[in-house]
C-alpha positions in Angstrom: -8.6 13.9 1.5 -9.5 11.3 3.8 -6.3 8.7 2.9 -4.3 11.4 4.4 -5.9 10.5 7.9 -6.2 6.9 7.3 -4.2 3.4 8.5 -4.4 1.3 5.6 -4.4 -2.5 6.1 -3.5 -4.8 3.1 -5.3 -7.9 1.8 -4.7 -10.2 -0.7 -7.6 -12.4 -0.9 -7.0 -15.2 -3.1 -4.6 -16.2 -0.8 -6.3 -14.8 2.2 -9.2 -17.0 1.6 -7.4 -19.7 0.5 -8.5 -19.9 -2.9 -7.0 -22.5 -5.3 -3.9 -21.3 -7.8 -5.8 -21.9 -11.0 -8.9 -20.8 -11.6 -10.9 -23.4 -11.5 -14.0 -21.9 -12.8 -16.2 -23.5 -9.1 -17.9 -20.8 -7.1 -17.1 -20.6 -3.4 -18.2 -17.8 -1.0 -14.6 -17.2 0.0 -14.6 -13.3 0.2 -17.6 -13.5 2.6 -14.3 -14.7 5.7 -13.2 -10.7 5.5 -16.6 -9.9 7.1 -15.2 -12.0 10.1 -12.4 -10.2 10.3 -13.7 -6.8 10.2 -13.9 -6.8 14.2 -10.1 -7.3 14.2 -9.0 -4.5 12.0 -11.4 -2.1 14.0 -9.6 -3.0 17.0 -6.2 -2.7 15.1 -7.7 0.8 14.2 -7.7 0.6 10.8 -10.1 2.7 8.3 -9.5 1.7 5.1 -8.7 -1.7 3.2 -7.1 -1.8 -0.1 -7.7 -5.5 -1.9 -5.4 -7.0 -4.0 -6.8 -8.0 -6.9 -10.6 -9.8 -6.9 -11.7 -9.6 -10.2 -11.7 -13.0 -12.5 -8.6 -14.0 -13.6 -6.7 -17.0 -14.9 -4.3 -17.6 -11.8 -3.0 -15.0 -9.4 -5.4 -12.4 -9.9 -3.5 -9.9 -11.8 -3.9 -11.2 -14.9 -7.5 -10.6 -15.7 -10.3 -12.3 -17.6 -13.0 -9.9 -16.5 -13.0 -6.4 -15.2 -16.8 -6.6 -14.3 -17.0 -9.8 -12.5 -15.6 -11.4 -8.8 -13.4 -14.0 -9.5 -15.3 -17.3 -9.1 -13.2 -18.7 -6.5 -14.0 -15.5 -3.9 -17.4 -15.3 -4.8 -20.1 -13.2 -6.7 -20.5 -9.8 -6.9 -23.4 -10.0 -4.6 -20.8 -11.1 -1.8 -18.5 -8.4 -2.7 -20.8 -6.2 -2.2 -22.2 -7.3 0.9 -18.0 -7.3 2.1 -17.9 -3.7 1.2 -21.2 -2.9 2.7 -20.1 -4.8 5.9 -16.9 -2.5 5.6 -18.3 0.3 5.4 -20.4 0.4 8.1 -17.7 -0.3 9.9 -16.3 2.5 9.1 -13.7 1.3 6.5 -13.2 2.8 3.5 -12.5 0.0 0.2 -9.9 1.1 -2.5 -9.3 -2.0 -5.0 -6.4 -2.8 -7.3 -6.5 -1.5 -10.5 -4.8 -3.4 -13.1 -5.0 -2.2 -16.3 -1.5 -2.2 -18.0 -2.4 -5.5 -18.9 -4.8 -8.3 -18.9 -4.5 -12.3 -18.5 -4.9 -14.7 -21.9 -8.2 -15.8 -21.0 -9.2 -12.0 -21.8 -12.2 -12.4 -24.1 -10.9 -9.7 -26.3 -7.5 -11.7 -26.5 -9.6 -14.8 -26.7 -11.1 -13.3 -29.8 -7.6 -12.3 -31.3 -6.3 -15.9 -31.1 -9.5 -16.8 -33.0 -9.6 -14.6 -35.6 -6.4 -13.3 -35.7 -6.4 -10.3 -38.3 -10.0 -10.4 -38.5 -10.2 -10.0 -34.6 -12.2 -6.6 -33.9 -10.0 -6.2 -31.0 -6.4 -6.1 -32.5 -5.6 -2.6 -31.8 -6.5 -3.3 -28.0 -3.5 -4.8 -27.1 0.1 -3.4 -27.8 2.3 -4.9 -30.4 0.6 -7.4 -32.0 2.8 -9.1 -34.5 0.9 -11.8 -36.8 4.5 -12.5 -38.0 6.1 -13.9 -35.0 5.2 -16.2 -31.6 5.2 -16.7 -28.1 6.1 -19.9 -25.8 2.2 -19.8 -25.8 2.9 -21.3 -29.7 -0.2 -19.5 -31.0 1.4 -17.8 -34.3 1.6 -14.4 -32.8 3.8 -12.4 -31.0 2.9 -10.0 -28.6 4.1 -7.6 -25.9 3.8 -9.4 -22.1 4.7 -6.9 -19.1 8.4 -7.3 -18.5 8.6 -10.9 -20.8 5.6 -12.5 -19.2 3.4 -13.5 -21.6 0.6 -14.6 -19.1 0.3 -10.9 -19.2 -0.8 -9.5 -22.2 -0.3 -5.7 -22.6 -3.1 -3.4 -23.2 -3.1 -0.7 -25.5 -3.7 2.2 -23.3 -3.7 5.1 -26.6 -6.6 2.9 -27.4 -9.7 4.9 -26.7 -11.6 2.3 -26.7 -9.9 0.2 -24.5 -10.1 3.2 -21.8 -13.6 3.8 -22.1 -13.8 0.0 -21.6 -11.2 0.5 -18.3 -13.5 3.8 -17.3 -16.6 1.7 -17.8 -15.7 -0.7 -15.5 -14.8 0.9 -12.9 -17.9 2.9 -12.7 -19.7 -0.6 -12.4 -17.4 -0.7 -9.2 -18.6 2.2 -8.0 -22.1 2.2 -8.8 -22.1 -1.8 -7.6 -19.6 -1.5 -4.3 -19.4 2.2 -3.5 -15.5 1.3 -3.5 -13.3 4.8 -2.4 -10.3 4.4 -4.3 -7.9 2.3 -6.4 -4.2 1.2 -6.4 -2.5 1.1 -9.7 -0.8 -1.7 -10.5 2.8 -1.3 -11.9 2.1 2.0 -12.2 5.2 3.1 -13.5 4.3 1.6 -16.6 1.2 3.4 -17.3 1.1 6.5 -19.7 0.9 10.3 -18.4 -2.6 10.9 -20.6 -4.2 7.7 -19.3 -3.6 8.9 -15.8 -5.1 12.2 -16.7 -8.2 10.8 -17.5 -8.5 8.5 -15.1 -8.1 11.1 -12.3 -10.6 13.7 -14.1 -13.2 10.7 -14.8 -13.0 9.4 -11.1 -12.9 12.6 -9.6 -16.3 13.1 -11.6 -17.3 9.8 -10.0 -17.4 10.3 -6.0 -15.6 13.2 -4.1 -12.0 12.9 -2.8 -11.8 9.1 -4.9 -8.2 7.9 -3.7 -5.4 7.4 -6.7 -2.2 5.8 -4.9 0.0 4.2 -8.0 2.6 1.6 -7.6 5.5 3.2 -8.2 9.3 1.9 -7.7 12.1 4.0 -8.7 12.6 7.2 -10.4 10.8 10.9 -9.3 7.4 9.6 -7.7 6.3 13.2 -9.0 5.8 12.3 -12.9 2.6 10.7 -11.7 1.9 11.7 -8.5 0.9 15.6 -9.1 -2.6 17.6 -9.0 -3.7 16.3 -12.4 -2.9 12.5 -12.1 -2.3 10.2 -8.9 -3.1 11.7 -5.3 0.0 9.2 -4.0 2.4 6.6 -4.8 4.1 3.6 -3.0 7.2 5.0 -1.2 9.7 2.1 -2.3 12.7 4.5 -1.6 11.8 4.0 2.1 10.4 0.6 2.6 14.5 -0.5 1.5 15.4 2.2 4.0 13.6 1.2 6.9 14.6 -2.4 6.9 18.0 -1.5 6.1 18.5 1.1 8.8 17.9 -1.4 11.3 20.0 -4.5 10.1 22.7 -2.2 9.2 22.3 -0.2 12.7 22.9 3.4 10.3 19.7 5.6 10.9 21.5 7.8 8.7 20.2 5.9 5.3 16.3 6.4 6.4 16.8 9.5 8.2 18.6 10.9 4.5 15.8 9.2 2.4 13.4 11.2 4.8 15.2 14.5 4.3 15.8 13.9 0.4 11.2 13.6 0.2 10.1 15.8 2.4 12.9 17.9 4.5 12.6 21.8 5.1 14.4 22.8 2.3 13.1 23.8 -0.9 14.3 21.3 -3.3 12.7 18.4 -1.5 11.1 16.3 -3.7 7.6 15.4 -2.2 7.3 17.9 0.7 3.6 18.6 1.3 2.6 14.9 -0.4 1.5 11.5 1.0 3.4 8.7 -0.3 2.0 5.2 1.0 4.6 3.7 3.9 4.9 0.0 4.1 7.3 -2.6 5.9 5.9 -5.2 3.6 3.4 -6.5 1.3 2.5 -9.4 -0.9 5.4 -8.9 -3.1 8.5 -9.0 -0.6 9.6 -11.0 2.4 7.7 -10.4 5.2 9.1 -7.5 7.9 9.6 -10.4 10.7 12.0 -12.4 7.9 13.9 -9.8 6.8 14.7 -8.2 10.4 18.3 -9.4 11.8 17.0 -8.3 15.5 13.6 -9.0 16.7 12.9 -6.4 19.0 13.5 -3.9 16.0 10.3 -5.2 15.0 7.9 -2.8 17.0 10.1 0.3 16.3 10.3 -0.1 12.6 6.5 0.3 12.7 6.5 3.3 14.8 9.5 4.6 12.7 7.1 4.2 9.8 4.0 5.7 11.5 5.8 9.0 12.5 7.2 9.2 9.3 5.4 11.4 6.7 3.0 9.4 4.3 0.2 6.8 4.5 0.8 3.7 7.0 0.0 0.2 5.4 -0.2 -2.4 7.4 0.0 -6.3 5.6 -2.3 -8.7 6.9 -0.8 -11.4 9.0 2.3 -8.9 9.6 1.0 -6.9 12.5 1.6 -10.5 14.7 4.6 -11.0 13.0 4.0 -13.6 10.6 7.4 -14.8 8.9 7.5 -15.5 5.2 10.7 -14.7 2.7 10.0 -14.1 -1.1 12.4 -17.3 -2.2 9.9 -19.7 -0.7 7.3 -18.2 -3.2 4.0 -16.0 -3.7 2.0 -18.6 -1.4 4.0 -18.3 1.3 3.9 -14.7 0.8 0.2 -15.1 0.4 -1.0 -17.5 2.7 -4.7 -18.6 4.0 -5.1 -17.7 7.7 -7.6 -18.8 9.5 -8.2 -16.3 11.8 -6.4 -13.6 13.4 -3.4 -13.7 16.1 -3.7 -10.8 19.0 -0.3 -10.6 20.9 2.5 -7.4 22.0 3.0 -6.4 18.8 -0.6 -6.1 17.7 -1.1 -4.4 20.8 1.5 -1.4 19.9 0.3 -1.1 16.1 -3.2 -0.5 17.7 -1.4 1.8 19.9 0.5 3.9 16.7 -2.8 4.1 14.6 -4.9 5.8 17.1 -1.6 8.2 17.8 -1.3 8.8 13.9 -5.3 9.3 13.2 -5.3 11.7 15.8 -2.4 13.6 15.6 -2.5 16.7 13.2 1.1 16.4 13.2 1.5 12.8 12.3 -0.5 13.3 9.1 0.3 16.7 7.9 3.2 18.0 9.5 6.3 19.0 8.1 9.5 17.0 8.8 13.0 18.0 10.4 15.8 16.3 11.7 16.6 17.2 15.4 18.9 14.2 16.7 20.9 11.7 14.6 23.4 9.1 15.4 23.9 5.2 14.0 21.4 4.2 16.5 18.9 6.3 17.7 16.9 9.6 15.6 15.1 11.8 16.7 12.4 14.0 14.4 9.9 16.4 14.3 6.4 16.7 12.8 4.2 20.2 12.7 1.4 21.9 11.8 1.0 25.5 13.0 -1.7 23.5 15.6 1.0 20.6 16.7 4.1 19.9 17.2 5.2 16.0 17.4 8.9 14.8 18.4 9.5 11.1 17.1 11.9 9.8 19.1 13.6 5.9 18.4 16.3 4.3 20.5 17.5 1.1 18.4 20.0 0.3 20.8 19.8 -2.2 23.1 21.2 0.3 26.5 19.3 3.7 27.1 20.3 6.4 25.6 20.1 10.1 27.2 19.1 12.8 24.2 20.2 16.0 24.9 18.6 18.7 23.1 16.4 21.7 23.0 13.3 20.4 23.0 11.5 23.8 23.1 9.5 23.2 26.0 9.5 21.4 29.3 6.8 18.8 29.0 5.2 16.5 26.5 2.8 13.8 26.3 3.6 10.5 24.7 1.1 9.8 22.2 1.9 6.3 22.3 1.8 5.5 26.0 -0.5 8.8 26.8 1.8 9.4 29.8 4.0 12.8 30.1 7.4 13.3 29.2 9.7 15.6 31.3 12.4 17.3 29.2 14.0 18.4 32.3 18.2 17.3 32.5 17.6 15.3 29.2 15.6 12.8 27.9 16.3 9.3 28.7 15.3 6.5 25.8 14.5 3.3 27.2 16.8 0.2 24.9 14.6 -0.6 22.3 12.1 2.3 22.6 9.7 4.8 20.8 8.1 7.7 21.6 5.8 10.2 19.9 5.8 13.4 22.3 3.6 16.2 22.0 5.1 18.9 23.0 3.2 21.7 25.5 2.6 25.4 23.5 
């Protein structure tokens, strides 16, 4: 599968390209500004985008109008699919969010509902309607909004109808912008059967079509399994890598690590690739929520040598600041155009060690060092062995060890590594050794 060799970089392009809140039904040709960007993230090494949502919906994009249509304020489909052509040729593959456990209120099926109420055609495609009751919307009806919100009107997903609609579309999307794979919103939420179909009808679609689902709590592997999602957001670990490094305890990652994919056999997810992330458009950006700035770089190697699927949020990989109490646009913000600098520099460095490194992407994991401050762990293949080495203390620290061999090169740097009397870690250092056979 080629997500299991890919850096991932995030966009959410409403706010990327600076689109008003509400849609304001006038056509701008925002979505065309990711072309322009498309020489930065092949610098930054990434080869494969996944877009927040850009279909037509009332306000922040997941709350949909139309599954078949850009949202006005990025553009037509014509420019989309000029972006993903653009992309592509770039060597980038395009997975797309999928939202479909509910809709916005300018839905035209909804529409129709609130129109026709019992006489609606569409009644049984949304869960729960009750002609009985109300919303704060006032209309006369109640109805099932995802988690209270009533912007968000649920969708009756035992509705066959309403999946073939789902199925439909997202054929268009493949037909129209060759896209490669989608991201499940609030997957969590979705039912086991809809998940079924939608991996047998996409699989049917294009070879090795990427499913990664949004997933927060609970055992990632009721969805994520042969017959339904290929990956899920790893959630467990995005808390544990931030909180590792304020709290100065490697031990909570490291444990989260060996809980998903350590040697032994009840392991929940060894063998799998969940999707890594320091941030995204929903939480406070990595730079905010870091108490020391030079952790900054290592939580990003940290991530990279981890097991899973690296993500990279645009605007973070300069170390834009944002926290989530100042709000989605802040979260979200328009940028003109991107910022190269140190720490740019070093994520370039970590995707071109992780695409290359049959260890980095399918290697098993194991703890070799461990202490508050600096770990120590290894990936590998029968091919390639990997040591991922972090020093989040600010003096050097000498590992002592048996490293299995005398040399290494550091995938990182490209210069070798000398086992030889111990292995000094510079303060505030990474290193990805590959170790001699």
């Amino acid at each position: 599968m080629w997500a299991y060799e890919s850096v991932f970089y995030q966009i959410y392009p409403l706010g990327f390209c600076g689109a008003p809140f509400e849609n304001d039904g006038v056509l701008e040709h925002r979505i065309l500004k990711v072309k322009e960007w498309i020489p930065h993230m092949q610098k930054l090494g990434i080869n494969a985008i996944y877009f927040s949502p850009v279909f037509e919906s009332d306000t922040h994009g997941y709350n949909t109008r139309d599954y078949r249509k850009i949202d006005v304020r990025l553009g037509t489909n014509e420019d989309f699919r000029e972006v993903c052509g653009a992309l592509h040729e770039a060597g980038i593959k395009v997975v797309l969010d999928g939202v479909f456990n509910h809709v916005g209120r300018g839905f035209g099926p909804f529409q129709d509902v609130l129109h026709n109420r019992e006489g609606s055609r569409y009644v049984n495609w949304f869960h729960r309607i009750d002609f009985g009751g109300n919303s704060n919307y006032n209309d006369g009806l109640w109805y099932e909004g995802w988690e209270g919100n009533y912007d968000l009107v649920k969708l009756n997903l035992y509705n066959d109808e309403v999946v073939n609609y789902l199925l439909e579309s997202i054929k268009g999307w493949v037909d129209e912008f060759d896209i490669d794979g989608l991201r499940l919103d609030v997957a969590y939420c979705l039912n086991e059967n809809f998940c079924r179909r939608l991996r047998e009808y996409t699989s049917g679609l294009k070879q090795d079509f990427f499913l990664v689902g949004e997933m927060l709590h609970g055992d990632y592997n009721r969805l994520m399994n042969d017959a339904m999602l290929h990956s899920a957001t790893n959630y467990e670990c995005y808390k544990g890598l931030y909180s590792s490094f304020n709290s100065m305890n490697l031990f909570e990652i490291v444990h989260s690590l060996l809980r998903q994919f350590g040697p032994e056999n009840w392991t929940l997810y060894k063998g799998k690739h969940l999707l890594s992330f320091v941030d995204n458009h929903d939480v406070t950006r990595v730079a905010s929520i870091l108490t020391n700035e030079k952790h900054l770089p290592l939580i990003y190697a940290l991530m990279f040598g981890m097991p899973g699927i690296p993500c990279v949020y645009y605007g973070s990989e300069w170390g834009e600041k944002a926290e989530k109490h100042q709000g989605d646009p802040a979260l979200r913000p328009c940028i003109d155009a991107p910022i190269w600098n140190e720490l740019t520099d070093f994520i370039s460095q970590l995707t071109e060690a992780k695409k290359h490194s049959e260890a980095l992407n399918y290697g098993t994991f194991r703890s070799v060092l461990l202490t508050n401050k600096q770990c120590i762990f290894e990936r590998k293949t029968d091919n390639e062995r990997v040591l991922v080495a972090i020093n989040a203390d600010g003096q050097d620290f000498v590992a002592h060890f048996d490293a299995g061999c005398g040399m290494a090169e550091d995938l990182i740097t490209g210069k070798p590594h000398d086992f030889g009397g111990g292995s000094t870690l510079p303060a505030y250092s990474a290193a990805f050794w590959k170790m001699e056979k």
